[in-house]
Each structure stands twice: as structure tokens, then as C-alpha cells.
N, C-alpha and C positions, 0 to 999 in steps of 0.2 A: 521400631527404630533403635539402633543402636546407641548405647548410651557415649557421652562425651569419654570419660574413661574407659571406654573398653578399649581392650587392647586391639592393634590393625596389623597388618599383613605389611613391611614396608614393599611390596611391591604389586600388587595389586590393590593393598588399600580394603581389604574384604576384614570385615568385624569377626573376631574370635567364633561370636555366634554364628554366623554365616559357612565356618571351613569346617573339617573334620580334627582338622589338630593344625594349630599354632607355634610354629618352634620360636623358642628364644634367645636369641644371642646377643654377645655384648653390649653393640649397637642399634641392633636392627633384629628383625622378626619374618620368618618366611612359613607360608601357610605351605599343605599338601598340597594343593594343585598347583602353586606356580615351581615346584620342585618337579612334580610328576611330568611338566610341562619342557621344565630344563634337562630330562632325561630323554626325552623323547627328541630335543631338538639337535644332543651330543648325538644320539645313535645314528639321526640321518646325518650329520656334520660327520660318521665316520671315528669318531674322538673319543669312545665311550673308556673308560677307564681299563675294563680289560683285553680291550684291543691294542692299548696304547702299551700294556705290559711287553707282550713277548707279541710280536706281528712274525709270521712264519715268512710274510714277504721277503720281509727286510732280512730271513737268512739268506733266503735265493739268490743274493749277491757275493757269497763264495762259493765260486767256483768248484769243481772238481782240485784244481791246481792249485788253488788258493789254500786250500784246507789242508794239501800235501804240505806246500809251502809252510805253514804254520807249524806240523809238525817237526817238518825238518830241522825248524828251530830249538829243539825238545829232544825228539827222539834222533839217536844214530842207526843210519843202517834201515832195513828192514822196508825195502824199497817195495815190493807186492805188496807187504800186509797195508802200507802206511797210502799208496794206491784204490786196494778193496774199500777200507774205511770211507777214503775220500768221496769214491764213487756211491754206495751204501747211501752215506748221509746226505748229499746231495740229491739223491732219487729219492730220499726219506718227505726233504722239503718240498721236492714238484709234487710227492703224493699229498701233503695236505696241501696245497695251492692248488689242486684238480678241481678244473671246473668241468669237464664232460665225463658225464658220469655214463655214458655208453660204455667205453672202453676203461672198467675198473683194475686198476695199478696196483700189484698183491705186492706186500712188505716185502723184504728182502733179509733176513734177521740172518747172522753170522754166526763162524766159530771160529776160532782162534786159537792154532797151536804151536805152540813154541816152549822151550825147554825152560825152567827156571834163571829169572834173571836177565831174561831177552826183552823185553819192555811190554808185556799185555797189559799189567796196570797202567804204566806208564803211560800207554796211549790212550787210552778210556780216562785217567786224568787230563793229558794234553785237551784231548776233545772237547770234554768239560769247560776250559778254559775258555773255547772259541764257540760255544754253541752258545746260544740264546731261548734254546728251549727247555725244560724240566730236565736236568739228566742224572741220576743217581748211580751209583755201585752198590753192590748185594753181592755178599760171600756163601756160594751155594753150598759150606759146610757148615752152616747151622740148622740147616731146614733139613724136616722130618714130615714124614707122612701122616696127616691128621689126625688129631686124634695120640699122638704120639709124644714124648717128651722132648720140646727143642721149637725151634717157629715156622708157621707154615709157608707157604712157597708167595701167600697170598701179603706178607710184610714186606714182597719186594716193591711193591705199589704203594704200601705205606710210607718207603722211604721217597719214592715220585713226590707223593704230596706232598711231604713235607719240603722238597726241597723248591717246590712252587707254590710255598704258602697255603697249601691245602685247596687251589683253585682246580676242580675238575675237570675242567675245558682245557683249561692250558698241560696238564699232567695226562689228558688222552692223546697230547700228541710229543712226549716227551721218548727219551732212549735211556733206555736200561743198559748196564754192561752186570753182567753175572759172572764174576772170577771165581775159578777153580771147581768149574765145570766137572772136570775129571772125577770128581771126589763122588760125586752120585752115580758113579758108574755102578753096572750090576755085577753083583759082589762075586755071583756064578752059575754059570748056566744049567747047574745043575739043579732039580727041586728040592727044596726043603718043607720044615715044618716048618721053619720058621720065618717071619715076615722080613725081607727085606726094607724095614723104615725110612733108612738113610742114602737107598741105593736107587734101587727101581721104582720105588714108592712114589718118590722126589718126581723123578721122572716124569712119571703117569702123572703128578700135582700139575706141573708146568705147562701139561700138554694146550691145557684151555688160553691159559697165559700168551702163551708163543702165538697162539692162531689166531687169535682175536675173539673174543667173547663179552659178555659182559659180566664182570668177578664184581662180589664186596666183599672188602676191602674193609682192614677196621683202622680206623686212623690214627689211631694211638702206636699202631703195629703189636705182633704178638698176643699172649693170652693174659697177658699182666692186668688187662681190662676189660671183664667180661663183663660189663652192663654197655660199652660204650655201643653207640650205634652207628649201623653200617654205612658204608659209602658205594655208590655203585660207579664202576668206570669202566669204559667199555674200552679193551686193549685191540683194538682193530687199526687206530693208528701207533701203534707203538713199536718203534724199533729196540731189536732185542739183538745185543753182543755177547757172546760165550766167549771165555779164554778158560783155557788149562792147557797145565803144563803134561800130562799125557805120559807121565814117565814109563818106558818100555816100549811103546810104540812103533818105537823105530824096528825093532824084531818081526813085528807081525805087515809093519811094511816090506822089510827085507824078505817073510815068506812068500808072501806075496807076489814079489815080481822076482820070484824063484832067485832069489840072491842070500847071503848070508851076513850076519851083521859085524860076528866075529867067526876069526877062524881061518884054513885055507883054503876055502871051497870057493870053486872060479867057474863059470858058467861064461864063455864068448857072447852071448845074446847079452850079457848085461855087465858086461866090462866099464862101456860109457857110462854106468853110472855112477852120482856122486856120492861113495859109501860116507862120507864123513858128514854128508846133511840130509837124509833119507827123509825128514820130514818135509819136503818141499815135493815129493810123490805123495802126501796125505790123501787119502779122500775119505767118501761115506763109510766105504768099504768095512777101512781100516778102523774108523770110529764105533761102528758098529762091532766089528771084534772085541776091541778094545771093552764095549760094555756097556754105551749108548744105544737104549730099543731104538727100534725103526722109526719108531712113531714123531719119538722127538727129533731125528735126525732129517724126517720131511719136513720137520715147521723151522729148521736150519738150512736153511739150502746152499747157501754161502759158504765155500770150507777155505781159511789160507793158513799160513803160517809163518813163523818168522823164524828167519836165519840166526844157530847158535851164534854164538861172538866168537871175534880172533882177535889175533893181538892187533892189531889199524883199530878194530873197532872200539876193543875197549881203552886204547890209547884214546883214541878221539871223544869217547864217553869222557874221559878226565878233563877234558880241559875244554872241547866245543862247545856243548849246549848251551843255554843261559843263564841255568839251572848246574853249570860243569860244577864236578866235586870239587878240583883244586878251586875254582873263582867262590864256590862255600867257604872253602877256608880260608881263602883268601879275604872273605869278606870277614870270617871272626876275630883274625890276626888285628886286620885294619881297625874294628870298634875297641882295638887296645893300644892303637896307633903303632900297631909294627905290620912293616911290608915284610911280606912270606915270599920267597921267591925259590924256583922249583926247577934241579937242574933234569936235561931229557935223561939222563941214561938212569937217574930216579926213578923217573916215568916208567922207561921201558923195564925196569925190576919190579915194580909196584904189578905192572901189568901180566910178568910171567909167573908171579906168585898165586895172581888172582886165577890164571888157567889151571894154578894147579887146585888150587879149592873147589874150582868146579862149580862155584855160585853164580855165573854171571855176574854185569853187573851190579850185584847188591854184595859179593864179594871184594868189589873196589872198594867199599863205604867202610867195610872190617879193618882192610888193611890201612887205610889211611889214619883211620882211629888207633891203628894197633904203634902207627909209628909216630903221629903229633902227638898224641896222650901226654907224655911227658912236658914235650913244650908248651904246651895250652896249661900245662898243669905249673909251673914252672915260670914263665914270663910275664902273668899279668901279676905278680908280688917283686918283679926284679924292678929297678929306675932305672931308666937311662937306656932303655934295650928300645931302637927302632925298627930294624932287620931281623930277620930269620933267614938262613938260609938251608934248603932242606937238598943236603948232597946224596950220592949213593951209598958213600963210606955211612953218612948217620942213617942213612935207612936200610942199609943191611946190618950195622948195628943195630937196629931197634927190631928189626923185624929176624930175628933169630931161626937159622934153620932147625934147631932143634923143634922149638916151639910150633915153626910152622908144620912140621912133622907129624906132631901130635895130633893138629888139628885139620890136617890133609883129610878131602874126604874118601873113604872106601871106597 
């Protein structure tokens, strides 16, 4: 019989002696089995804690158009790629939601090419924004071929976990985006002695990755932690985005469909096309020239790309998104209580400057710095200043043709 002090269970009422462990808390005290009992009753109620994190259901309510939708808010332009994605991830969510397993639904993993500055970050962050399942970025020029100095291909799943709190169920059905793709290209098709590490090597690491396998994975990521123990995750639902910027490309497209990239050479059979955005004819083809094996370019089967920028576009980049560069500056003027105001033909000088740098979009973020500098630097020590007005006369003063000169790119 249990003694008057012994400690009880407040809800079953069962004597310390009688359970296997006793928990105790502030109030009250619960044995093993009526917990083991409260777990068992969440999983059939559906409730369980990690179902209740991230349910793939509940993405299946953006649509194909919804997901565009979203970027549109974000990204300009870029109507096919900003499409692919949409579709991509939306078939990413019916594949974990597959209940008949007769007819199995093979990933769809992308690649993504466009010139620097055209938005592949940009959308793999948008994404992020509106997804609700694991999704990380991995910069494919840090990894090396095993065994080699640099981190293996196997830390891009480290950075999964982490960003799903190390839960492995939920991080086997997350998406990767792997930026600057291009840089693992094979360095030459020629043999060498020497190992290719950073090119083909890479390559050959990813191939398991891409297709689905089951990899471990060290959770720490990299070799900084060589006692820590492995993780195993099996990448069979895992969607997988490549972007690179592909520089040259457009040459071995132009051989390709017997055309010329520069020069005078005119061929009637390919007049209609459009020499000023050659990458929108990308394919396998061309990626495998370029220096992508074969191998990786079947666990890719998805190829699109995005359209360089013009002037509409990178106008509209300035001021549309929601995230627009002027409404940035607009918002740092404001925490100083002066309204920034921005005339157009501003706009349209900021805008022909930035075509001539050559950077894309991330060449608008130089020039804007290069001509508020002074006022930002300048205004929050002045009293009395509510207004700013940014004409063309001060932004061609600030933005100097010599200077821009200098720093035109080759």
C-alpha cells in the first residue's frame, strides 16, 4: 500500500511506486502512461505537433496563379521564368499530397538562366517568402570534391535543417535553390593530370543529391566538426533550383542555330531571330557545351530563362516592387523626417547610366548610392530640412561622366 506521502499522479491518481517516472511540475504531477496516452490520443485527433508545423496541405491552396501573383509583387518582368517556378512548385506540393502510389510523380528540379542582375536570387528569395516548407540557398562556389579543401556538396542539406530546426521529415520535403550553378562548369574538355575539384568533381557530388537518394548529412555542416554524428535524409522529395548567370552562352547558342552573335554575317533562315536575347532559345544542348556532364543535366530537366532588362524594365524596378529602390530611400529620408521626392527624367538618367554598367538591376543600387551619398550624409546634422528634392541637374551633377567613365564596364 502506498504510503499517505507518497507522491500521486494528478491525473490518474497512480503512487510514484506504481509508474515508471513521475514528472513534477509547479502544480501538479503527470506519470508516463497518462502522457504516452495523451500522445496517442493528439496523433488520432490529427494535432500532433509536427503536423501542425508545416502541413504540405495547407500549401495546395496556391495556386499556379497565385504564386505568379506573388511574385509579380517582387519581381519585374521575367514572365516564362516567373510561370516555370510557379508551375514547378505547385506540382512539387501534389507530389507530397500523393496518395496513389500506382502512378509515382518524378520531381521536376530546374535551371535557370539569365545574365547577371536579372533577378535568380531575387526569385528564390521572393519564394522563400511565400513557401511554408524548408527552403534554403547554397552558393555552388564554395564546394569541392571530397576529400578536397572547401565544403562538400552534402552542407547544402545542412543548411535545409537548419532552416527547419533540424526536423528531418519536414527538411525531406523542402527546396533548395543552388545559385551560380555555372561556376562548376567543366573547366575543359580536354584530359588532364590534374583533378578537376571545383568543376566536374562538384558535378559528379550532386548527382545523388539531385535524384534522390538517401545522403548523411552532418548537421553542423562542413568539416569544422569531425566527431559530430550523421544525419540521414532521403532527397527523393526534394525540389532542386539551379540559376547561373552562364556568361558567353549566348555564342554557342548563336552557333548553334547557325547564327552569329556579333559581326556581319546574315543567314535568311534566321533573320526572325531575336539576336538581342539569344538566351530565351537556351536548351540541354547549349548547357552541356557550356560545361555541364550530361548526367547532371538529366536530374535537371526543366531549362528556362530570364529576359535581360531594358529601360521600362529597369524603370519599373525603381519605383514598382514593394521592396522599389526609390520607396528604400524613401523610407530612410522619412526615419529623418524629410520627404525625398524624385523627378522622372531623374529616373530616366539613373536608368541609361545603369545600361551602361552593364550590371542589371544591382547596378541601379551603385547609382543611387553614388548620387544620395552626399544628402544622406549631409541632412540628418542640418535643422530645419523637411524636403529633399532629387532633380536631374543634381543627379548629373553627382553622378559625373568622367567618373562614370572610369567605371563603365569593358
Amino acid at each position: 500500500m502506498a504510503k499517505a506521502t507518497e507522491k500521486k499522479c494528478s491525473f490518474c491518481e497512480r503512487a510514484e511506486s506504481e509508474v515508471n517516472i513521475l514528472f513534477t511540475g509547479a502544480k501538479g504531477m503527470i506519470c508516463d502512461a497518462c502522457i504516452e496516452n495523451a500522445h496517442i490520443l493528439l496523433q488520432d485527433a490529427g494535432v500532433s505537433g509536427k503536423a501542425a508545423t508545416a502541413t504540405p496541405a495547407a500549401l495546395s491552396l496556391h495556386k499556379p496563379k497565385e504564386i505568379k501573383a506573388f511574385l509579380d509583387q517582387y519581381v519585374i518582368g521575367q514572365e516564362d521564368a516567373k510561370k516555370t517556378m510557379a508551375v514547378a512548385i505547385y506540382n512539387h506540393y501534389k507530389r507530397l499530397n500523393q496518395e496513389d502510389d500506382e502512378v509515382e510523380i518524378d520531381k521536376s528540379n530546374i535551371i535557370m538562366v539569365g545574365e547577371t542582375g536579372t533577378g535568380k536570387t531575387l526569385l528564390a528569395k521572393t519564394i522563400a517568402k511565400l513557401l511554408q516548407v524548408p527552403f534554403a540557398i547554397a552558393d555552388a562556389t564554395v564546394f569541392t570534391e571530397a576529400g578536397y579543401v572547401g565544403e562538400d556538396v552534402e552542407s547544402i542539406l545542412s543548411r535545409l535543417l537548419q532552416a527547419c530546426n533540424y526536423d528531418i521529415s519536414l527538411a525531406e520535403k523542402g527546396i533548395v535553390y543552388i545559385d551560380e550553378i555555372d561556376k562548376v562548369g567543366r573547366k575543359s574538355d580536354n584530359p588532364s593530370i590534374t583533378r578537376d575539384v571545383s568543376g566536374e568533381g562538384v558535378q559528379q557530388a550532386m548527382l545523388k543529391l539531385l535524384e534522390g537518394s538517401e545522403v548523411l548529412v552532418p548537421p553542423q555542416g562542413g568539416r569544422k566538426h569531425p566527431d559530430q554524428k550523421m544525419v540521414k535524409i532521403n532527397t527523393q522529395h526534394i525540389l532542386f533550383i539551379c540559376g547561373g548567370a552562364f556568361e558567353g552562352i549566348d555564342k554557342m547558342i548563336a552557333r548553334r542555330m547557325q547564327s552569329s552573335a556579333i559581326g556581319y554575317r546574315s543567314i535568311t533562315a534566321t533573320q526572325d531571330l531575336d539576336r538581342a536575347n539569344l538566351l530565351q532559345y537556351v536548351n540541354s544542348q547549349d548547357l552541356r557545351s557550356f560545361g555541364l556532364i550530361p548526367e547532371l543535366l538529366g536530374r535537371l530537366p526543366i531549362v528556362t530563362y530570364l529576359n535581360p532588362l531594358d529601360k521600362t524594365s529597369l524603370k519599373r524596378i525603381l519605383t514598382e516592387p514593394k521592396n522599389a529602390l526609390i520607396k528604400q530611400y524613401k523610407k530612410l529620408f522619412s526615419l529623418e523626417k524629410i520627404e525625398l521626392t524624385v523627378d522622372e527624367d531623374a529616373l530616366d538618367f539613373m536608368v541609361e547610366k545603369a545600361i551602361e554598367f552593364q550590371l542589371g538591376g544591382r547596378g541601379l543600387r551603385s547609382i543611387c548610392e553614388m548620387i544620395l551619398r552626399d544628402a544622406m550624409y549631409e541632412l540628418p546634422s542640418e535643422k530645419g530640412v523637411t524636403s529633399f528634392h532629387l532633380s536631374l541637374a543634381y543627379t548629373k551633377e553627382k553622378l559625373q561622366v568622367e567618373k562614370l567613365q572610369s567605371q563603365k564596364a569593358v
